[in-house]
C-alpha positions in Angstrom: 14.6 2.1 40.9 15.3 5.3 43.4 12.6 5.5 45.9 10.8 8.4 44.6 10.4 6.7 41.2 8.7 3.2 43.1 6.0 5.6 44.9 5.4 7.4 41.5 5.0 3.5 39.7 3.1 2.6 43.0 0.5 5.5 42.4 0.4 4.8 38.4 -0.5 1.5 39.3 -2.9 2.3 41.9 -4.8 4.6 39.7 -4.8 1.8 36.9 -6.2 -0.5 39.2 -9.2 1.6 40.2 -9.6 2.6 36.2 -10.5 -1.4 36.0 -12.0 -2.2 38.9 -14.0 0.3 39.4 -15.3 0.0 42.7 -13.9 1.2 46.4 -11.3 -1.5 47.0 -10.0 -2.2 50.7 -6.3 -1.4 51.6 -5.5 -5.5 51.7 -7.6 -5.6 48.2 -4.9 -2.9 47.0 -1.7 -4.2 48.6 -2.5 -7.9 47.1 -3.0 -6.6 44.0 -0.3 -4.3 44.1 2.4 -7.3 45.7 3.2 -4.6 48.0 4.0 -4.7 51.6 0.0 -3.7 53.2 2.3 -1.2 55.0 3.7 0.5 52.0 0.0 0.6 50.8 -1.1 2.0 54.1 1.4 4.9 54.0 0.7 5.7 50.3 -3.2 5.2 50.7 -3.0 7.9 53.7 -0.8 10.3 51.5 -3.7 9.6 48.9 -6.4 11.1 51.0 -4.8 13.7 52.3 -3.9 15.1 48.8 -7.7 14.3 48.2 -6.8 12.0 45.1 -9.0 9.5 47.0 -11.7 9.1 49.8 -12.2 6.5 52.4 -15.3 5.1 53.3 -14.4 4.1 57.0 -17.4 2.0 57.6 -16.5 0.0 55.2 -12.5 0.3 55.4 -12.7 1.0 51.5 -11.1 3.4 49.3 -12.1 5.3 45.9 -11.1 8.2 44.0 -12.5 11.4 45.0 -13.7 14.3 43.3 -10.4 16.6 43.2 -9.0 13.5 41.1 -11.7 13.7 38.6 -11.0 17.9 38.1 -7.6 17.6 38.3 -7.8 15.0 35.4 -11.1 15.9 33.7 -9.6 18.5 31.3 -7.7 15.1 29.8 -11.2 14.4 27.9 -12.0 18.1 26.8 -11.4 19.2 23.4 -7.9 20.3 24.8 -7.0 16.7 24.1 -8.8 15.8 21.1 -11.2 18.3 18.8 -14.8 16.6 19.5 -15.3 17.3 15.8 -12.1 14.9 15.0 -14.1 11.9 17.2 -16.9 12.6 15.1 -15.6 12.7 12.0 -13.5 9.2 13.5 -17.1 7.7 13.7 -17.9 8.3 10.1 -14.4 6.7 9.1 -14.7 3.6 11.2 -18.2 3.4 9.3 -16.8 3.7 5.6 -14.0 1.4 6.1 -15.8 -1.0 8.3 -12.1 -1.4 10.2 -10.6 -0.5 13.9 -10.1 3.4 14.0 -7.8 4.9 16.0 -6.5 8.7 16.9 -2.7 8.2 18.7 0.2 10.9 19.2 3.5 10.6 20.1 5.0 9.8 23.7 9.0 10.3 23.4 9.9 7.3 21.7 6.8 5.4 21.7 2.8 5.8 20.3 -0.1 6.7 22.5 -3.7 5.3 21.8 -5.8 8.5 22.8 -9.1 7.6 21.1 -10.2 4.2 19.3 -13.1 2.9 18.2 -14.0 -0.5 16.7 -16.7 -2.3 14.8 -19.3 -3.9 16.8 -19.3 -7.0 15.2 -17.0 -9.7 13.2 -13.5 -10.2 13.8 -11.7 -6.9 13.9 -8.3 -5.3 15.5 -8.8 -4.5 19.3 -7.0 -1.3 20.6 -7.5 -0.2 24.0 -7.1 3.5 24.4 -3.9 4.4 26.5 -1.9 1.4 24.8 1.4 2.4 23.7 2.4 1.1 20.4 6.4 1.1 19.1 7.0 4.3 16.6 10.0 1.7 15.1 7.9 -0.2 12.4 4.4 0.4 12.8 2.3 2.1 10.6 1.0 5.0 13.0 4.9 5.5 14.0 6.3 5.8 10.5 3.2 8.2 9.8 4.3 10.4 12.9 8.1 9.9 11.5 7.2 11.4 8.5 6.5 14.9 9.8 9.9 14.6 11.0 13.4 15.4 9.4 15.7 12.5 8.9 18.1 14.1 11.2 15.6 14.5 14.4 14.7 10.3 13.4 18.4 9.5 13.3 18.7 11.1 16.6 15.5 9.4 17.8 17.0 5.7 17.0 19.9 6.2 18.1 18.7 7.6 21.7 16.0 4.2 21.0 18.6 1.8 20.1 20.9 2.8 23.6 17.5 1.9 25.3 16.0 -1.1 24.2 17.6 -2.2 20.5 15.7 -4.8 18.9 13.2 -3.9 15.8 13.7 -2.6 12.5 17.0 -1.4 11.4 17.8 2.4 10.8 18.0 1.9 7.4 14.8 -0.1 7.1 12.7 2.9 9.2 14.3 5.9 6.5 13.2 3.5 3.5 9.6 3.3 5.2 9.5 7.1 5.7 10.4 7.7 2.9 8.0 5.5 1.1 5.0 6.8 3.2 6.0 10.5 2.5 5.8 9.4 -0.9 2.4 8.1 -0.8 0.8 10.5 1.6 0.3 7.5 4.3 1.7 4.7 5.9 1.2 0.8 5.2 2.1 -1.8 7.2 1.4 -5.2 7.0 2.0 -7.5 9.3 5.4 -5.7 10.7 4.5 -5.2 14.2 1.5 -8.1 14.8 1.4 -10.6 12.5 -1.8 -10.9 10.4 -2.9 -7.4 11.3 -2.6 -4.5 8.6 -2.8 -0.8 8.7 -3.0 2.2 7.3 -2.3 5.6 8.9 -1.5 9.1 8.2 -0.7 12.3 10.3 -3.5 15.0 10.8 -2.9 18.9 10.4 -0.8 20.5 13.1 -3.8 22.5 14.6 -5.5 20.1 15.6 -4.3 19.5 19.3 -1.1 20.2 21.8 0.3 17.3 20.0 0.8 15.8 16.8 -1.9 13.2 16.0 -2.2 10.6 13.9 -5.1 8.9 12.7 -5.3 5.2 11.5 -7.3 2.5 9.9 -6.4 -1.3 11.0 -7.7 -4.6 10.9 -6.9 -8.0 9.5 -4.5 -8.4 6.5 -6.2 -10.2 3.9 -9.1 -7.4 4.3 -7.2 -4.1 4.9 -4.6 -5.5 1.8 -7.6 -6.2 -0.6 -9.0 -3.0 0.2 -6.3 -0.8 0.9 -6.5 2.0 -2.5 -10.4 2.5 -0.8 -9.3 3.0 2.8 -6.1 5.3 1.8 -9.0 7.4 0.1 -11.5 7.4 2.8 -8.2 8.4 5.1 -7.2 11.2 3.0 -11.0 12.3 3.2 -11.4 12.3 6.7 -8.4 14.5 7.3 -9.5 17.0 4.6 -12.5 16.8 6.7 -11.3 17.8 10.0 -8.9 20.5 8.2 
């Protein structure tokens, strides 16, 4: 890893830490948590507040992110993003299926949690949003696939396979394409995780700055039994947000 690309992971990190701890965190705090040096901390902790990405509190010797962070990242959570009537319309979804909902789009070769939302009780799929989830095999990946022609997939594995390898075979992702263009959504049942099922399907183009996909998970034996009934409730909530 060159240097520029360590401060860049160094910074992703940093920001991920304050996203769970939220609360101002000394510069031994953040180097400890980090495992880097407390100087390399030091020197990316002063860059920090000089770009006004964070604030220091020097009575306290603590650090926190400042307000230009929170403009410079606020328009993230607009309807830019994700159409507000879409995270409504999710709610009613996750309400007649009784199942994890989620709303992901693509990141290069992988599947990006932007919104989800789960039942509040029983046993149920958790999916935290900002999880990436493999396009090779899943059902939200082989939804997103299927807006695709086979030559731009072929291209995909191939760049996929140099990369990492591993996972479904070529052939095995074309047949599940095909199968879910066939059917107007994708099924998956137990591919990725085992015991965990799900259905999803790729909303209308229009609907954000990137494709999105919406999809219905949860555990086998009750996704399986009830899978004709979520499919339908599916297909209804994208002819709603159309």
């Amino acid at each position: 890893m060159t240097g520029a690309a360590r401060s860049v992971a160094r910074i992703a990190a940093l920001l991920e830490l304050f996203e769970h701890e939220r609360r101002p965190l000394s510069s031994t705090d953040i180097a400890q948590r980090l495992d880097i040096p407390r100087s390399s901390a030091g020197t990316l902790l002063k860059a920090l507040v000089q770009l006004g990405w964070l604030t220091i509190d020097r009575r306290r010797a603590t650090y926190f992110p400042g307000a230009r962070l929170a403009r410079l990242t606020g328009w993230l959570l607009s309807e830019s993003l994700l159409d507000e009537r879409v995270v409504r319309a999710l709610d009613g979804l996750r309400a007649r299926t009784g199942e994890t909902v989620t709303i992901s789009c693509a990141n290069d070769l992988e599947m990006e949690i932007l919104h989800a939302r789960g039942p509040t009780t029983g046993i149920h799929l958790v999916v935290e949003e900002g999880q990436r989830i493999s396009t090779w095999g899943s059902a939200i990946g082989t939804a997103y696939l299927t807006t695709l022609p086979d030559s731009t997939i072929r291209a995909m594995y191939r760049r996929r396979a140099h990369d990492a390898g591993g996972g479904p075979s070529l052939p095995e992702v074309l047949a599940m394409v095909r199968q879910a263009r066939r059917a107007g959504h994708a099924y998956v049942d137990s591919f990725v995780v085992a015991g965990v099922a799900a259905i999803a399907a790729p909303l209308p183009a229009d609907l954000g700055p990137r494709p999105l996909i919406a999809c219905v998970g949860g555990p086998v034996e009750r996704v399986k039994l009830q899978a004709g009934a979520i499919a339908t409730a599916l297909k209804a909530f994208i002819a709603t947000v159309s």
